[in-house]
C-alpha positions in Angstrom: 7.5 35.2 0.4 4.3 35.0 -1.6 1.8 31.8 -0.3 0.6 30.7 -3.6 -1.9 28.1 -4.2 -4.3 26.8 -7.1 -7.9 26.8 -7.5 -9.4 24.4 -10.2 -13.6 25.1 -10.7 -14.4 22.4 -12.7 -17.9 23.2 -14.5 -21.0 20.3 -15.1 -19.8 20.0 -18.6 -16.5 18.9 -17.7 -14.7 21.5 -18.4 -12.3 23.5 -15.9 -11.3 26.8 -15.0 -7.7 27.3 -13.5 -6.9 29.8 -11.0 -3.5 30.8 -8.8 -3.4 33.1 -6.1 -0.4 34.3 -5.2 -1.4 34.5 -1.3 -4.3 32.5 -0.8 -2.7 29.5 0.5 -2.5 31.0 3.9 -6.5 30.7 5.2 -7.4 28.3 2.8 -9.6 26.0 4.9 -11.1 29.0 6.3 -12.1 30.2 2.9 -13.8 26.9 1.8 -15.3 27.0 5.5 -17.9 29.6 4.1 -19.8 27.1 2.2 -19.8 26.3 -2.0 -21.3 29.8 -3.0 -19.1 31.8 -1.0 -16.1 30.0 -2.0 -17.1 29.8 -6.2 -17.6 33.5 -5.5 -14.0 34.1 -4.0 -12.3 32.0 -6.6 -14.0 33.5 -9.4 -13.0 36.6 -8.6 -9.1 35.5 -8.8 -7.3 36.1 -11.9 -7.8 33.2 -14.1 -4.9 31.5 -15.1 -3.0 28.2 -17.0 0.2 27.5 -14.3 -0.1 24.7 -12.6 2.1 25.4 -9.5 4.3 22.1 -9.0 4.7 20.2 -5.7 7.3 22.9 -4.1 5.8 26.0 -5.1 2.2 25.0 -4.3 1.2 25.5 -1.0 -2.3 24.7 -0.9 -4.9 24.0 -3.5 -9.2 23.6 -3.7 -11.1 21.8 -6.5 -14.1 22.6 -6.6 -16.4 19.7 -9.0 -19.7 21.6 -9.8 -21.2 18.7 -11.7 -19.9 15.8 -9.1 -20.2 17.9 -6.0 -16.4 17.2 -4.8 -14.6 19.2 -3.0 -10.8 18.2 -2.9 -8.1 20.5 -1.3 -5.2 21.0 0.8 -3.2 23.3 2.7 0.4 24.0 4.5 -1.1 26.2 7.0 -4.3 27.1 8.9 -6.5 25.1 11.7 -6.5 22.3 9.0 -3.0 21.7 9.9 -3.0 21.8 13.3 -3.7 18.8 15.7 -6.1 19.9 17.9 -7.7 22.0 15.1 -7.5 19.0 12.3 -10.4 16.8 13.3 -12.7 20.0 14.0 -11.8 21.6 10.6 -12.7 18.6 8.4 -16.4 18.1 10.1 -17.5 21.9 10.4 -16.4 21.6 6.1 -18.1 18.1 5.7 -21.2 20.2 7.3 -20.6 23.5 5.4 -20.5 21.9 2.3 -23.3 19.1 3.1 -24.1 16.8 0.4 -20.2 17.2 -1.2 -17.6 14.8 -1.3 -14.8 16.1 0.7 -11.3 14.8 0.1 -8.0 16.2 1.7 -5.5 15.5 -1.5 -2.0 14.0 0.6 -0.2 14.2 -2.9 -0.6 17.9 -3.2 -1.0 19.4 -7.2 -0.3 15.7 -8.5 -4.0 14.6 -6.7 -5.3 17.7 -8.3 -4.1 16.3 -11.7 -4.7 12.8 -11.5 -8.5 13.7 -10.8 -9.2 15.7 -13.9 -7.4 12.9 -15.8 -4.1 15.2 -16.4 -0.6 13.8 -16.1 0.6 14.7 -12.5 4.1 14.4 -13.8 3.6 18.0 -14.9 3.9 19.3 -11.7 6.6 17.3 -10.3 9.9 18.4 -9.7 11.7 15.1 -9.3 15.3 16.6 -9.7 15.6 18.6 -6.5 17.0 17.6 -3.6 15.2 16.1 -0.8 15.6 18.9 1.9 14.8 17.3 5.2 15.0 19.7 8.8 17.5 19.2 11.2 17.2 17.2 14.2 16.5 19.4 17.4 18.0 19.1 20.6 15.0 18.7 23.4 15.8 22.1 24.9 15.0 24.2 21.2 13.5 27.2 22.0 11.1 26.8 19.0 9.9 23.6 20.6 8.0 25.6 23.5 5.5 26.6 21.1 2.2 25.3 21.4 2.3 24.3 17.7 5.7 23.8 16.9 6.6 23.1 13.3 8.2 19.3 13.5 7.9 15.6 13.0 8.1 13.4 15.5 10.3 10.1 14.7 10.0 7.3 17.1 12.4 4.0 16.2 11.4 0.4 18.4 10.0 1.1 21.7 13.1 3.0 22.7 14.2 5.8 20.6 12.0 9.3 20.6 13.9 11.8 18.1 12.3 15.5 16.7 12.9 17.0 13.6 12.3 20.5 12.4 9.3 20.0 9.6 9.8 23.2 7.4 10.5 21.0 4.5 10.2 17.8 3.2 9.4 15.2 5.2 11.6 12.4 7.2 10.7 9.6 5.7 11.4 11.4 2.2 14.7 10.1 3.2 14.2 6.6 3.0 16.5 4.2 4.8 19.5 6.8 4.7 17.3 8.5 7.5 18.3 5.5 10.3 22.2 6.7 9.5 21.1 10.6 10.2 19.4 9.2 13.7 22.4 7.8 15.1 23.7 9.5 18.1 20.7 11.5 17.5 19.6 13.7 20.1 17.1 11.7 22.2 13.9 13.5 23.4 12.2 10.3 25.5 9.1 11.1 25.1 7.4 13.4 22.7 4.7 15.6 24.2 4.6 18.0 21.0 1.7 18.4 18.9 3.2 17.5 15.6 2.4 18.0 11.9 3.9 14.9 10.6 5.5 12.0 12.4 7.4 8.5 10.9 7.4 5.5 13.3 10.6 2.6 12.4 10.2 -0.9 13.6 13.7 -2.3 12.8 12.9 -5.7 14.0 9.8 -6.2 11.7 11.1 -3.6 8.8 8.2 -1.9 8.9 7.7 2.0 8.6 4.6 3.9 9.4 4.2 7.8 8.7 1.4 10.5 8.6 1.1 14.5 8.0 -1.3 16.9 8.5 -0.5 18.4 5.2 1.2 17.3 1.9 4.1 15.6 0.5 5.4 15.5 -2.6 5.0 11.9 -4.1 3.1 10.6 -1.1 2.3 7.2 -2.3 5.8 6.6 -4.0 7.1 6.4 -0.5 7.7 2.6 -0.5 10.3 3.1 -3.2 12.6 4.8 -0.7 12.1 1.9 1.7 13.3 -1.1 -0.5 12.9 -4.0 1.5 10.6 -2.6 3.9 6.9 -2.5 4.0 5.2 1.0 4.2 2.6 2.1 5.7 0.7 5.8 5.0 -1.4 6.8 7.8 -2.5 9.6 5.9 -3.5 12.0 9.2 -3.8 9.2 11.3 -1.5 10.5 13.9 -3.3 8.0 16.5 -1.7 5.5 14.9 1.7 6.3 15.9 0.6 7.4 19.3 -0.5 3.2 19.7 2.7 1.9 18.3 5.2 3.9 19.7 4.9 1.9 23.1 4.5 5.6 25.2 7.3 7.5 23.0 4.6 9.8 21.7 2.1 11.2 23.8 0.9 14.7 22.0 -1.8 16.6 24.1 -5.4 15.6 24.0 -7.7 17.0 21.9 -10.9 18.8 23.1 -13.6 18.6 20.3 -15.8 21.2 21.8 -13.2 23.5 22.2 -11.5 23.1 18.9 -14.9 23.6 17.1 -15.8 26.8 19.2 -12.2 27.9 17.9 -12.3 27.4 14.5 -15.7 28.9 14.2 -14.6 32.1 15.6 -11.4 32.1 13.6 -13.9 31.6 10.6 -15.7 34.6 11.7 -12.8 36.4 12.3 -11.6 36.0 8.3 -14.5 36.7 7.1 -15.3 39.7 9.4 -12.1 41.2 8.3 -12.3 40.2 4.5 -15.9 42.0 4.4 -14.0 45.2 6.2 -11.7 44.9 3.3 -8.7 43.7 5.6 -6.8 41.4 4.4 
């Protein structure tokens, strides 16, 4: 399965200069980790090219604003993704590409679009179906992996459910997703560290969710909820850890430790890209 993603150099004039690699998605963040000049370097040297990948088949995307200095991008996989990694990843970028605006795009492709002034609708595939994972029981083998691919869903103060995140996400579903939860099976307290998570406060009708990644139509969320107030967190998985009244309780992060580990992944990457090992 090929990792595509999009890179969009957009020049002082204006202008931009399209770009898709079909397996550069995968080390993304590591890539734009080596600073502006190594990264215009690696992009350039892609073939250039006029698809836009839409918001299925794009699994990570970089512009790169040469006349604003703004770096926008994100990514399905890689330390950017991963809790204990997330935090660490976005400051050793913010210093690697000092004096840049850096922005993680939520929207995906769309965000891309919307920036150079383009019609994001171009890149939205609004007729497929929403494919959300299945719920796992607390005993999943998967789930013993120290970054397991899931959301966590927490419902009141008393309802603690996990769902396999290789797709779309939960809330996608919009309220049909409180049908799917009952007689869920109920996992107490979650001690995971998740990519995405969706907290439901029946009582109040309020709905609060957050991802380490993208989503297709990220802000358009409310419109599944009618009736209910929405609330993105963006990467704010903190938030849900304070209202979830102790049903989410992911590991702690160690910011030393998560920097030392990126860095060496960096050098890693790089080590093995100037080897001429992919």
């Amino acid at each position: 399965m090929a990792d595509r993603a999009n890179f969009v150099v957009v020049r002082e004039s204006g202008e931009y200069e399209l770009y898709l690699s079909r397996f550069g998605a995968v080390g993304i963040d590591l890539d734009l980790l080596a600073g502006p000049a190594a990264a215009l370097s690696m992009v350039r040297g892609l073939r250039m090219d006029d698809w836009w990948l839409d918001d299925v088949l794009c699994q990570g995307a970089a512009l790169i604003d040469l006349g604003r200095k703004v770096l926008l991008m994100f990514a399905w996989e890689g330390p950017s993704v991963v809790m204990r990694h997330r935090a660490a990843t976005l400051e050793l970028l913010r210093q690697a590409w000092a004096g840049w605006e850096v922005r993680w795009t939520y929207d995906g492709p769309a965000e891309l679009r919307t920036y150079l002034g383009l019609d994001p609708e171009h890149v939205r595939d609004r007729g497929r179906e929403t494919l959300v994972g299945e719920l796992l029981e607390p005993d999943e083998e998967d789930l013993a992996d120290p970054e397991p691919m899931v959301a966590v869903v927490t419902v009141g103060s008393d309802r603690c459910h996990v769902v396999a995140h290789a797709s779309d996400h939960p809330v996608r579903e919009g309220t049909a997703l409180l049908e799917r939860l009952v007689g869920a099976p109920e996992h107490g307290v979650c001690r995971l560290a998740a990519e995405a998570g969706v907290h439901v406060d029946p009582l109040r009708r309020r709905v609060g969710w957050w991802v380490l990644g993208a989503s297709a139509q990220a802000y358009e969320m409310p419109e599944r909820w009618p009736g209910w107030t929405v609330e993105f967190w963006r990467d704010g998985w903190e938030e849900h850890v304070r209202v979830a009244a102790g049903r989410f309780q992911p590991p702690p992060v160690d910011r030393d430790r998560a920097l030392a580990e990126v860095r060496a992944a960096v050098e890693l990457r790089h080590g093995r890209r100037a080897r001429g090992v992919n």
